[in-house]
C-alpha positions in Angstrom: 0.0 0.0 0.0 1.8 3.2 -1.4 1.5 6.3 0.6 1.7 9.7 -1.1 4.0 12.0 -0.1 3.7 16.1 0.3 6.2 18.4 1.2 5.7 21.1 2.8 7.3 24.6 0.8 7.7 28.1 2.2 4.2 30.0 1.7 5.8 32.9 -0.4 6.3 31.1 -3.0 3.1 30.3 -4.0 0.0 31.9 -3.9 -2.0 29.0 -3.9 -0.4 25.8 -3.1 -0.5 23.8 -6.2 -0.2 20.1 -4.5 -3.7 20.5 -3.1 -5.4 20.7 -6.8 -5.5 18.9 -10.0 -4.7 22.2 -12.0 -1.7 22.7 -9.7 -0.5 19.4 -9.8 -0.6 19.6 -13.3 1.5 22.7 -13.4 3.9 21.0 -11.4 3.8 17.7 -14.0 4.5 19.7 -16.8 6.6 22.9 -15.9 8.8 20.4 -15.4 8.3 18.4 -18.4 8.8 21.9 -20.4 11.5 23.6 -18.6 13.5 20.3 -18.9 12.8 19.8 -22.4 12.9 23.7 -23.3 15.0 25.1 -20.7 14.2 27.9 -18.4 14.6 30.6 -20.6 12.0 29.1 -23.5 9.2 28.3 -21.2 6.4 30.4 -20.6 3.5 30.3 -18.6 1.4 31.0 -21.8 3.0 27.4 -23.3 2.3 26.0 -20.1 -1.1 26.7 -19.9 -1.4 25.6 -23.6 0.0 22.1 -22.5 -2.2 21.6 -20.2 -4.9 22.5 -21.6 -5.7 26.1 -19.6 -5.4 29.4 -19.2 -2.3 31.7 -18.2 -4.7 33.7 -15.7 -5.1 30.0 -14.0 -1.6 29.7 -13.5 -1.0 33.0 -12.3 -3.6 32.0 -9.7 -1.0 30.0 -8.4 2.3 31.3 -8.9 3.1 35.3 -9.4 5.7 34.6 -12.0 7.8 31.8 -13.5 10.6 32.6 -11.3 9.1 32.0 -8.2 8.2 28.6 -10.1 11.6 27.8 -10.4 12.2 28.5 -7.1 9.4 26.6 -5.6 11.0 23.6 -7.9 14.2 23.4 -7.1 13.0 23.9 -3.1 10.7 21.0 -3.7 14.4 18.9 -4.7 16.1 19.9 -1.5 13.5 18.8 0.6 13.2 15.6 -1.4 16.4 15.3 -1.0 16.2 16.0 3.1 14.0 13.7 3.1 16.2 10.7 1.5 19.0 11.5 4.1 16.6 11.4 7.0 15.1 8.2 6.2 18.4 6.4 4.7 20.1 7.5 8.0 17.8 6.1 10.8 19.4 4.3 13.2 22.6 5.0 11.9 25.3 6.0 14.8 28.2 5.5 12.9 29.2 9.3 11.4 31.1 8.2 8.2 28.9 5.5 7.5 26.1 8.5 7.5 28.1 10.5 5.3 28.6 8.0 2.8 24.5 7.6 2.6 24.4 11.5 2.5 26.7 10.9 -0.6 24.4 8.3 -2.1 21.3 10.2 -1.3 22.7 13.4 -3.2 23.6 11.6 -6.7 20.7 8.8 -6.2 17.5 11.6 -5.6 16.8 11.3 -9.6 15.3 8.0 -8.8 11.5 8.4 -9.4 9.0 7.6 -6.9 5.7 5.9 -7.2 4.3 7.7 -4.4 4.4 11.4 -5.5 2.7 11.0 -9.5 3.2 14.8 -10.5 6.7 15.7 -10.0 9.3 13.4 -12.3 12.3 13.1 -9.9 15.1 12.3 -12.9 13.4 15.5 -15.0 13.4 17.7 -12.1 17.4 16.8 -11.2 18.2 17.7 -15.0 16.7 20.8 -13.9 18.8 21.3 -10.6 21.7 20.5 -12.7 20.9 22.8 -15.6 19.0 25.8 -14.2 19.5 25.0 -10.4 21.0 28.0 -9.8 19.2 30.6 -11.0 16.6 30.0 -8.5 19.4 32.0 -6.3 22.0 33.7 -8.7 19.4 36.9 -9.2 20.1 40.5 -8.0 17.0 39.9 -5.8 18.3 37.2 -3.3 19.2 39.1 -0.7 15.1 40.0 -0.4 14.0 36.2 -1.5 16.6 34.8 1.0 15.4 37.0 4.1 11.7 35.7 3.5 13.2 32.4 4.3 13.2 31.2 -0.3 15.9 29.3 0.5 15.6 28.2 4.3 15.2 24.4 2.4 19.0 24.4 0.9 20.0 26.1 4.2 19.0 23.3 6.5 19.9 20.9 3.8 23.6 21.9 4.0 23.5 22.5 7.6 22.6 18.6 8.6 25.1 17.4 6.2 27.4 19.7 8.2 26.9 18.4 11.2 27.7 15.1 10.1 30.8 16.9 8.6 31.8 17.7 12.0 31.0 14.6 14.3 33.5 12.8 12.3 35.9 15.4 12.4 35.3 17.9 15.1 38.7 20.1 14.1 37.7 19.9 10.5 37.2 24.4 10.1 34.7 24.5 7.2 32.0 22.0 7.5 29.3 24.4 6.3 31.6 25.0 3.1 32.5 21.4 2.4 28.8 20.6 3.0 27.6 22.6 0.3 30.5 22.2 -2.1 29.6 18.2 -1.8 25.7 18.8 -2.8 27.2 21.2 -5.9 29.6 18.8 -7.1 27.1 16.1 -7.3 25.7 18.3 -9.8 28.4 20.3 -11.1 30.6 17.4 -12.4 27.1 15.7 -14.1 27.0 18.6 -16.1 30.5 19.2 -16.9 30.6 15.7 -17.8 27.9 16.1 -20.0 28.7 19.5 -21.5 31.8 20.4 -20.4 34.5 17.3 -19.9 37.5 19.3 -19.9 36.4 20.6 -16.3 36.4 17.2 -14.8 38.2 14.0 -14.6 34.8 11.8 -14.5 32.3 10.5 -17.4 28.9 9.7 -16.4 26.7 7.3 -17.8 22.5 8.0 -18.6 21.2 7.6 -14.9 24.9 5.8 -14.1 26.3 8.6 -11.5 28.8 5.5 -9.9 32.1 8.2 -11.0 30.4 11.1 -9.2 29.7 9.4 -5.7 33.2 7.6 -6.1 35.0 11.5 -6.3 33.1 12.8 -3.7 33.6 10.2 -1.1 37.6 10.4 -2.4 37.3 14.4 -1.7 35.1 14.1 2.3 37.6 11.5 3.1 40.6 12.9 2.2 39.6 16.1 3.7 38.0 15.0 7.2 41.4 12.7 7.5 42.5 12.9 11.4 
């Protein structure tokens, strides 16, 4: 018996939360169909509403502008991917055995799930890898951050940090290797992909074995006593 999962988003970013309706659903569904197929750039709330069938005034109903969209997408992947480490690392004492799942969880989130129908979990990491960052990289994040847009990456790094620094309590910059592990899960796909001459890894379709295999090298190495 599946059991479907919500997750709970900062209010600002919608203005009507679009997992309680069909029609918002739906705009989840197939923003991210579009924005991974188009790119972030191309998509439109006007296509949108023609691929599903409604209006643009419907969608506004939920989100002010495709933006915020973006942002409420990518904050619906680090909670998803909160979510993965909290439940992969029950009843797990051992620190570096946690970090190692933390590893996993990062380059493994693409993996669909039966539970939650509407958002495509391997579409909507392409996105975090592609457009990811310009849910943050705007010259209005200092506003979006202190209405808490981002509070999901925040907390996201910060309990990867702690781990960080229960298995080395001298180690200076947990909060900094923390997030720099989360962005090179992604980075280094997308390098690979697009870019190889910035990494020393190849990736395969859905085969992120290189990545996780680096990034363990990297936390070990630098959380060495």
């Amino acid at each position: 018996m599946s059991v479907e999962i919500k997750i709970s988003l900062n209010e600002g970013l919608y203005l009507k939360e679009p997992q309680d309706s069909k029609l918002g659903r739906n705009i989840i569904q197939y923003s991210i169909v579009m924005i991974e197929e188009f790119g972030f750039e191309s998509f439109t709330f006007k296509k949108l509403a023609q691929k599903i069938n409604s209006t643009e005034a419907s969608i506004y109903r939920y989100f002010e502008n495709k933006h915020l969209l973006l942002i409420y997408l990518v904050n619906w992947y680090w909670e998803w991917v909160s979510y993965l480490i909290s439940i992969n690392t029950l009843n797990i004492d051992d620190p570096r055995k946690r970090l190692k799942i933390i590893i996993h969880s990062f380059v493994s989130a693409f993996k669909e799930n039966p539970n939650v129908e509407y958002v495509n979990e391997s579409k909507l990491h392409n996105i975090v890898i592609s457009e990811g960052v310009k849910a943050y990289r705007t010259k209005e994040v200092d506003e979006e951050n202190s209405k808490g847009f981002f509070s999901g990456y925040k907390n996201l790094t910060n309990t990867v940090s702690q781990v960080i620094s229960e298995i080395n309590p001298n180690f200076k910059y947990p909060l900094a290797l923390a997030a720099n592990l989360f962005e090179m899960s992604n980075d280094h796909i997308y390098f690979a992909n697009h870019l190889p001459r910035l990494t020393d890894i190849s990736v395969q379709e859905n085969d992120f074995h290189e990545v996780e295999t680096m990034m363990n090298y990297f936390a070990e190495k630098l959380l060495a006593e």
